[in-house]
Each structure stands twice: as structure tokens, then as C-alpha cells.
C-alpha positions as CSV (number, residue, x, y, z in Angstrom):
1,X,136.0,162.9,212.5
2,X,132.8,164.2,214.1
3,X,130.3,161.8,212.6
4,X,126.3,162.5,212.1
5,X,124.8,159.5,213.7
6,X,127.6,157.7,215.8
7,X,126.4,154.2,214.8
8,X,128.8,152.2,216.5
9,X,128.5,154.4,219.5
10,X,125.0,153.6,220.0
11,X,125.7,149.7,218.9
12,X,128.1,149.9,221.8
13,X,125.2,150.8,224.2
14,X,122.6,148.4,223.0
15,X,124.9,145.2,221.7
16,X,124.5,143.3,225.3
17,X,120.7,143.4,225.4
18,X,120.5,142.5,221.1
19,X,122.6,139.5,221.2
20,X,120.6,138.1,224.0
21,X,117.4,138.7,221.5
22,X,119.3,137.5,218.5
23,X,120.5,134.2,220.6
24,X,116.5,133.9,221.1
25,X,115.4,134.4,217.9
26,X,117.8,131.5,216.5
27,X,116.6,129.5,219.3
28,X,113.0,129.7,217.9
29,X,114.2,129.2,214.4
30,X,112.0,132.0,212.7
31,X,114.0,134.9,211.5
32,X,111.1,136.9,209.8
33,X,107.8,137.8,211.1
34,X,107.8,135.7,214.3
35,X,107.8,136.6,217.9
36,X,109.8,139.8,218.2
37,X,107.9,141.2,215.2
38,X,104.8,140.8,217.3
39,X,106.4,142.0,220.5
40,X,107.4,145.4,218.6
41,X,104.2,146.1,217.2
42,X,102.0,145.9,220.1
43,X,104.4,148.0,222.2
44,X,104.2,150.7,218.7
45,X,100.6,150.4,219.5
46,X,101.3,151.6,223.1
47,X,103.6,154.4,222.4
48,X,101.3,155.6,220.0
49,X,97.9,154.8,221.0
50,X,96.6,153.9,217.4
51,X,94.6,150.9,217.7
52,X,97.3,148.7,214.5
53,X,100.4,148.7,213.8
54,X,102.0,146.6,211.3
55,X,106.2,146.4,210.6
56,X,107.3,146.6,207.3
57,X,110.6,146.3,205.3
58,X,110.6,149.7,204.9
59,X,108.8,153.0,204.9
60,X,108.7,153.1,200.6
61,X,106.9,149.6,201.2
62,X,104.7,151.3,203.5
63,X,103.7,154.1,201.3
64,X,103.2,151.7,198.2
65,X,100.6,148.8,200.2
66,X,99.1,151.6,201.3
67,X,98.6,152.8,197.4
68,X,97.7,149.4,196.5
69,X,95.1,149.2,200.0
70,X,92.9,152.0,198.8
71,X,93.2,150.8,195.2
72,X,94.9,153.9,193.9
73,X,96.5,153.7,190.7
74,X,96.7,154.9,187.3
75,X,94.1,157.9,186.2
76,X,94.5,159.0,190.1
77,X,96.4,161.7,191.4
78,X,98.4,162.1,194.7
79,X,99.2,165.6,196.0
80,X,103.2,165.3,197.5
81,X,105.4,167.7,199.3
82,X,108.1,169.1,196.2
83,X,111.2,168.9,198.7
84,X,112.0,165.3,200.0
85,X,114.0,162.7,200.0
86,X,112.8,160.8,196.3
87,X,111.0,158.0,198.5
88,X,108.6,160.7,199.2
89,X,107.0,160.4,195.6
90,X,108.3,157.1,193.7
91,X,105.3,155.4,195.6
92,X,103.4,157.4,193.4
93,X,104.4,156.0,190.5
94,X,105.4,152.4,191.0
95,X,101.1,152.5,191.6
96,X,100.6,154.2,188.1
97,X,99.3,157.4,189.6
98,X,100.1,160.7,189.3
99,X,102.3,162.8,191.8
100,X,101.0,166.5,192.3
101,X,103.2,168.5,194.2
102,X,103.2,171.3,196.7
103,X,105.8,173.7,197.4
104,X,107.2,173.9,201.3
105,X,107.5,177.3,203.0
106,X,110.4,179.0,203.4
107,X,110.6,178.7,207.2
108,X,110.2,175.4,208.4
109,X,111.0,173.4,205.1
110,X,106.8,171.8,205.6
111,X,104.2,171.8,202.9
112,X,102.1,174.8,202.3
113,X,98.9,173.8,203.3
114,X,97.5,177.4,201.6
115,X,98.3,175.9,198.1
116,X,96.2,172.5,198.5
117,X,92.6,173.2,197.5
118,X,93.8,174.5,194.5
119,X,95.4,171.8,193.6
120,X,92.6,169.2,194.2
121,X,90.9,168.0,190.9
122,X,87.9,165.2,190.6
123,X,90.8,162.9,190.5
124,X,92.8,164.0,193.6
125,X,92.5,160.4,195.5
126,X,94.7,161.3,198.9
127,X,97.6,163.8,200.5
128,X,100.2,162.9,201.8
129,X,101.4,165.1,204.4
130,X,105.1,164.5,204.9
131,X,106.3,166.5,208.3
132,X,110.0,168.0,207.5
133,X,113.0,168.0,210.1
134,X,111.1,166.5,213.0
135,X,108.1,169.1,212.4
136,X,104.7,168.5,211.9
137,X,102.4,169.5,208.7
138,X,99.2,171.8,209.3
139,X,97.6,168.8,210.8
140,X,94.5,170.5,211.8
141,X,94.0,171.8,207.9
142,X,95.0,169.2,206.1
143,X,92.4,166.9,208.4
144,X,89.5,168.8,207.7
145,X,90.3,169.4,203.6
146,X,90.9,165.5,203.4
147,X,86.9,164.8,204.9
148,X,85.8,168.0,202.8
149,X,87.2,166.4,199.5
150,X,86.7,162.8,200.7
151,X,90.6,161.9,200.2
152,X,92.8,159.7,202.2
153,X,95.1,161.1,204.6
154,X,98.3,159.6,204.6
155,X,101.1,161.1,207.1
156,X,104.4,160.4,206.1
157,X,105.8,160.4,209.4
158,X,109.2,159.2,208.7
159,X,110.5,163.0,210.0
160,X,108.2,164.3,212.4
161,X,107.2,161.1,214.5
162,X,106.9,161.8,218.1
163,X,107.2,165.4,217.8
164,X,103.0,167.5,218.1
165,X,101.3,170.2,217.4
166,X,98.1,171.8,218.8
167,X,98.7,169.3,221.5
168,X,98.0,166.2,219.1
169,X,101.0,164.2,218.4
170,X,102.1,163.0,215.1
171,X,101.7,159.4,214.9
172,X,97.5,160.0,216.2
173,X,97.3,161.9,213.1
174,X,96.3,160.5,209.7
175,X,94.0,157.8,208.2
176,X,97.1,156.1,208.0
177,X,101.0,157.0,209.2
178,X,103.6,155.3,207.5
179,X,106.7,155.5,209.6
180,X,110.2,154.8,208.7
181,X,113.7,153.2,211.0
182,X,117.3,154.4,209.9
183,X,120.4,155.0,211.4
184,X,119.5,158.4,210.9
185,X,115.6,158.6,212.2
186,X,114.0,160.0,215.4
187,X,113.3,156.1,216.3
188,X,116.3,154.6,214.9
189,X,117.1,150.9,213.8
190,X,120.7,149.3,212.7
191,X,119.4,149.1,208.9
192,X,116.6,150.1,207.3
193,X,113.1,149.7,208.5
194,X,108.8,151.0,208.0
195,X,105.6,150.6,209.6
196,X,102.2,151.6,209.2
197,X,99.7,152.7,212.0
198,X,96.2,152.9,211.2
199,X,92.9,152.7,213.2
200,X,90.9,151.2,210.5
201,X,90.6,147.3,211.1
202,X,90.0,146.7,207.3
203,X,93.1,148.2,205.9
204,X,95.0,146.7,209.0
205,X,94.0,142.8,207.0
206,X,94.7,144.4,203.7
207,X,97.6,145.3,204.6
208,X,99.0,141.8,206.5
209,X,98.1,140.2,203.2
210,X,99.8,142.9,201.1
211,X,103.2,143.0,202.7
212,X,103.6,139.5,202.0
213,X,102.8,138.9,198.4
214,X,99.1,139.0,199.3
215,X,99.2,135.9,201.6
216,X,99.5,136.6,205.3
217,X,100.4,133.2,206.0
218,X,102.6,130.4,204.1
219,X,98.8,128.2,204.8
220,X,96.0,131.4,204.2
221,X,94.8,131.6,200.7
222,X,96.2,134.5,198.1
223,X,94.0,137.6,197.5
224,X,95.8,140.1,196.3
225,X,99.0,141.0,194.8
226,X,101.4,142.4,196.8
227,X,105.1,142.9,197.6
228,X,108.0,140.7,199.7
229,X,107.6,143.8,202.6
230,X,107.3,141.5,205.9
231,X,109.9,142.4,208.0
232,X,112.6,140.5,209.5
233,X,112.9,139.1,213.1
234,X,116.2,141.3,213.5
235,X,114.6,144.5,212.8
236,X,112.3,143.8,215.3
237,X,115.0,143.7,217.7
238,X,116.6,146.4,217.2
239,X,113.6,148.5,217.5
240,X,112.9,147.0,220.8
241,X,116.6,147.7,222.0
242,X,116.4,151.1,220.8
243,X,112.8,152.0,222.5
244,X,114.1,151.5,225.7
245,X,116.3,153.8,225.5
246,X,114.2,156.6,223.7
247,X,113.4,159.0,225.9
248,X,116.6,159.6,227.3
249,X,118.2,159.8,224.0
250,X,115.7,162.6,223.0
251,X,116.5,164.4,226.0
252,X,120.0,164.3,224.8
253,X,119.2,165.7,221.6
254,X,117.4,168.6,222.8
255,X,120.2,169.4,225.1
256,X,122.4,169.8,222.2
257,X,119.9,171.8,220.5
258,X,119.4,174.1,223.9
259,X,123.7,174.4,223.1
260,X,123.3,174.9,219.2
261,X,120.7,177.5,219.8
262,X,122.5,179.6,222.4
263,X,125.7,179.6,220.7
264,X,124.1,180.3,216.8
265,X,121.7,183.1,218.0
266,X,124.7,184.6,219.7
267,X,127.3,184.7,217.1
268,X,124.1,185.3,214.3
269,X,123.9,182.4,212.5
270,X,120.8,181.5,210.9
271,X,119.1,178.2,211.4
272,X,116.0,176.4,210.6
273,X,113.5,177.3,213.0
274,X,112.0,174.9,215.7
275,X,108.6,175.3,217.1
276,X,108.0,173.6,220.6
277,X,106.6,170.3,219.4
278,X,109.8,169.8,217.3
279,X,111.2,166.5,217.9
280,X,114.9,167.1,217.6
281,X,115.3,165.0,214.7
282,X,117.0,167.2,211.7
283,X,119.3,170.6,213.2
284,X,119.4,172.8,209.8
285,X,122.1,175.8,209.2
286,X,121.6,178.2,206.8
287,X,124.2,178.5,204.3
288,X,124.9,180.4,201.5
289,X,125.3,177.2,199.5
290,X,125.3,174.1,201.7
291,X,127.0,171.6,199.1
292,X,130.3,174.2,199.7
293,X,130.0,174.2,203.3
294,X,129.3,170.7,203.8
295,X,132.8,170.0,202.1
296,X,134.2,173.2,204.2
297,X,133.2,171.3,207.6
298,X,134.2,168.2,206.3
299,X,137.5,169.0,205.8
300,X,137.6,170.4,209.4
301,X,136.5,167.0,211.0
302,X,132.7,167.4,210.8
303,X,130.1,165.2,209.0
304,X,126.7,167.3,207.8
305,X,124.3,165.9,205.5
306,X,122.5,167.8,203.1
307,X,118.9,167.7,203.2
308,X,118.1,167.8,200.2
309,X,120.3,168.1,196.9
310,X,117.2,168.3,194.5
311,X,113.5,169.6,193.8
312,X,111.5,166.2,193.6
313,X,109.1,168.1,191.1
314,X,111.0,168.0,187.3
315,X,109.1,171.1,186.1
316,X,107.2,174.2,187.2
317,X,108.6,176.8,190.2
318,X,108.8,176.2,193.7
319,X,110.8,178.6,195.5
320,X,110.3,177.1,199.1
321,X,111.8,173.7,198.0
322,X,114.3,175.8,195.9
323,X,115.4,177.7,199.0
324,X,115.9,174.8,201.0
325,X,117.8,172.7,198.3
326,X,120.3,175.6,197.8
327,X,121.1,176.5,201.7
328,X,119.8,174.0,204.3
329,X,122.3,171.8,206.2
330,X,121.5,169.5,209.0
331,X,124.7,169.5,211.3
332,X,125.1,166.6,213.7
333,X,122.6,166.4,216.6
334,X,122.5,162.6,217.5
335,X,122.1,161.4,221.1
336,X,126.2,160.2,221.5
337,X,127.4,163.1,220.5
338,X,130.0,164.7,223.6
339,X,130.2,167.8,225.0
340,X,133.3,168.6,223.6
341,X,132.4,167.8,219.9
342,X,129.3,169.8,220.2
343,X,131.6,173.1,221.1
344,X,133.9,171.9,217.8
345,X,130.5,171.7,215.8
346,X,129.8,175.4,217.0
347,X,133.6,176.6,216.2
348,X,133.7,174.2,212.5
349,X,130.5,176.2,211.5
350,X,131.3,179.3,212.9
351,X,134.2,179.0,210.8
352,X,132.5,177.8,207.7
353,X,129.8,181.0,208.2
354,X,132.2,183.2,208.1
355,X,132.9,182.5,204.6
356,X,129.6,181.2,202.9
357,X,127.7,183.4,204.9
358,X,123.9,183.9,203.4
């Protein structure tokens, strides 16, 4: 089997170099919050250049301290992209606010940044500007509405971090990025993990106290409520492991890509389109219906995911976020992936095409 994300092929590559952090971190007896939890947010600060960074338990923690940060809550409203995974929008509502979505377009799978003004009332209080299959949203738009309408910009980076646009990368843009670490993200981690980025030294405190039921430390006084989000010493490790090894693992992905491309276009099979400043992350085919050809590759020895099975949004039409629930299906494209397999990924969906063609 052809799997999506070859976990234990990239546990094989970084095991030496974690257990000799793990020994460490039981030799300094603090397993959450201590010294590699440092380490890995000052060297987040350097990849990204945003003056704090602050780990979390997971991105959904993230997003909700960052709800609770700017005091948004019930009576407010939230504008959300309609096609997502449901972490995208429960933030929303574990705050009391409102979610208000916006449709994708049918190209790239991102939110329509033509459809926002209209849907900013007096009680709009932020966007969030989630960046789809390792794109980025209309940064540029989106930046300028959010300091017309005096709403918080929050990029949902989970997706598109690392990748740019108009020569601005994704994790410089934003009042606040919430990022996320999965087996299956562009910076991955060996379980799940968030953090926030944020140049703004007042939300930085706010949100050290909030991660940690509103005390920052076992000895500092409570101020707010808040949620058991610190993250543990392990996580930390990972990440570390995994950053040194980044960019050649992204090179890797966009070889396969370079293969994907030049075999897809040739034989005429349709695939999500990637702009320059993708960053490799999600590698979508165009199905006729996905949730048949997902079963159709797997029974020919090839894992796809399908990104996504629903419309977040319960009522109302959204035909970009319809099109890409129906057909859309991210095919393998990690970093471990051989040669070989990436010619039997080409001949499995050439296969499947042939019979759920669009």
C-alpha cells in the first residue's frame, strides 16, 4: 500500500536525533512548556520573522484564545471560508459568536475575497482568511478591508504556511496566524500540534495566560479564563527534528509535483491548479466524484484523502465549496514517497480517470 504521509518512513529519519531530545527532556524533568518549548518558538520566530510566537496544543486552541484575546463572543459575527475542515468554524461557536461564511472559487479551492464587503455588518468583529491546499488567500484584499472595517485579521495558516504571494509570505501576514502541526501538514509533527504568531506584544501576554487556564505560571496570579492549551515538551521536539529537515523535504515535494504535472497534463487529467507560491502541501485530482475514486485507488494500493466530504455552512448555496466537496482529491505527495510509487500513483489514477472521468 502506497500510503499519504509515510509516518514511519519519516520517524525512521528523524528517531536518532528525537530520542537524544526526549533522553533530555526526562533528564530536566519538565515534560510541558519547559526548555524545548522555548527553543522551538524562538527559532518559529526566525523562520518567520514575526516578532512572537507562542506553541499551543493545537491549531482549534489557537483559533479559540485568539477569540477569547480580542473578547469576541456572543452578538459578534466571524466571516469563515464555507469549505474546510470543521475546525475551521467550531472556534466560532465554542466563543458564542456567529460564523458567516464565504464561498471558495472554483479554481483554487480559496475564499472569494469579491463576496466579503457584502457580507460585513456593524457586527462583523474579524475574518479569518483560511489559505486552501498550500495557497494563499487574497492577502493584499483582505488586509486593506480588515483596516477599512476595523476587523481583526486572523490567517488560518494551517494549509498555506510557507508558501507567498505578491512576494509576502504567509506566516508575515495577518494580525495574528494561527498555525497548525499534523502528520499530514506542510511543517509536520508526530501528533497533533498549533501555534500563534503575532507582532502585537499585548495579545502575545494574553495569550501566555490564556493557553494555560489564564495563569502563565503555576506562581503568577489568574486573570482570565482560559483553556488547558500549553503544549507539551515532546511536541516541541518533534518540531525541532522536523525543521531541520524542511527544506529538503519541500524540495522533494515539488519534485513529485514537477512528475505529477508532466505526466497529468499529458494524459489530460485535471488537477487543482498551483500558482508559483504554492507550497506543495495538498496535490488535488479532479474527479467525477472523489468518494468513488478514492475507494477505486484504494483498492489498487493507493491511499488519497478526500479534502473535504462536506459544506461547513448548513444552509444557503455555495457552488465553489460544492464543487470542491463533490470532485477534489488530494493524492499522495509527501516527501518519502519513491520514484517508483510516484509512477504507480500516475498509472492508479490514470486508471481510475478513465472511469470517473469529470
Amino acid at each position: 500500500m502506497i500510503k499519504a504521509h509515510n509516518l514511519h518512513r519519516r520517524y525512521a529519519e528523524i528517531k536518532d536525533q528525537y530520542h537524544e531530545y526526549i533522553e533530555d527532556v526526562m533528564f530536566r524533568g519538565k515534560v510541558f512548556n519547559g526548555h524545548y518549548t522555548s527553543v522551538a518558538e524562538h527559532r518559529l520566530q526566525l523562520l518567520t520573522g514575526r516578532k512572537h510566537a507562542v506553541l499551543t496544543s493545537s491549531c482549534s486552541i489557537s483559533l479559540l484564545i485568539t477569540m477569547y484575546a480580542n473578547s469576541i463572543g456572543p452578538g459578534d459575527e466571524v466571516i469563515v471560508t464555507a469549505f474546510s475542515c470543521p475546525a475551521s468554524e467550531t472556534f466560532v461557536h465554542l466563543c458564542g459568536a456567529k460564523a458567516v461564511f464565504v464561498d471558495v472559487d472554483l479554481d483554487t479551492g480559496n475564499m472569494r475575497s469579491d463576496l466579503l464587503e457584502e457580507l460585513i455588518t456593524p457586527a462583523t468583529r474579524a475574518i479569518v482568511a483560511t489559505g486552501m491546499f498550500g495557497e494563499m488567500h487574497d492577502h493584499l484584499y483582505i488586509n486593506e478591508l480588515c483596516k477599512a472595517h476595523d476587523l481583526l485579521y486572523i490567517n488560518d495558516a494551517a494549509q498555506s504556511m510557507f508558501s507567498y504571494q505578491d512576494d509576502v509570505t504567509s506566516l508575515s501576514t495577518g494580525d495574528v496566524v494561527c498555525m497548525s502541526f499534523a502528520e499530514n501538514k506542510p511543517l509536520p509533527s508526530l501528533a497533533t500540534g498549533g501555534a500563534i504568531l503575532t507582532d502585537n506584544t499585548e495579545l502575545y501576554y494574553k495569550f501566555l495566560h490564556l493557553r494555560n487556564h489564564g495563569k502563565p505560571g503555576r506562581r503568577l496570579p489568574y486573570t482570565h479564563f482560559g483553556v488547558r492549551g500549553v503544549p507539551d515538551e515532546d511536541l516541541a521536539v518533534q518540531l525541532l527534528c522536523h525543521m531541520d529537515r524542511f527544506d529538503a523535504w519541500q524540495a522533494r515535494r515539488f519534485e513529485i509535483a514537477e512528475m505529477y504535472d508532466k505526466e497529468f497534463n499529458k494524459l489530460g487529467i485535471p488537477f487543482r491548479p498551483h500558482s508559483t507560491g504554492w507550497n506543495a502541501h495538498k496535490y488535488a485530482v479532479m474527479f467525477h466524484d472523489k468518494f468513488e475514486a478514492e475507494d477505486q485507488l484504494l483498492a489498487l494500493g493507493v491511499e488519497s484523502e478526500a479534502h473535504y466530504p462536506d459544506v461547513l455552512a448548513k444552509t444557503g448555496h455555495y457552488p465553489g465549496a460544492e464543487h470542491f466537496v463533490k470532485h477534489s482529491l488530494s493524492i499522495p505527495i509527501n516527501a518519502h514517497l519513491t520514484n517508483t510509487e510516484v509512477k504507480q500513483i500516475v498509472k492508479a489514477v490514470e486508471t481510475v480517470w478513465k472511469n470517473n472521468s469529470m
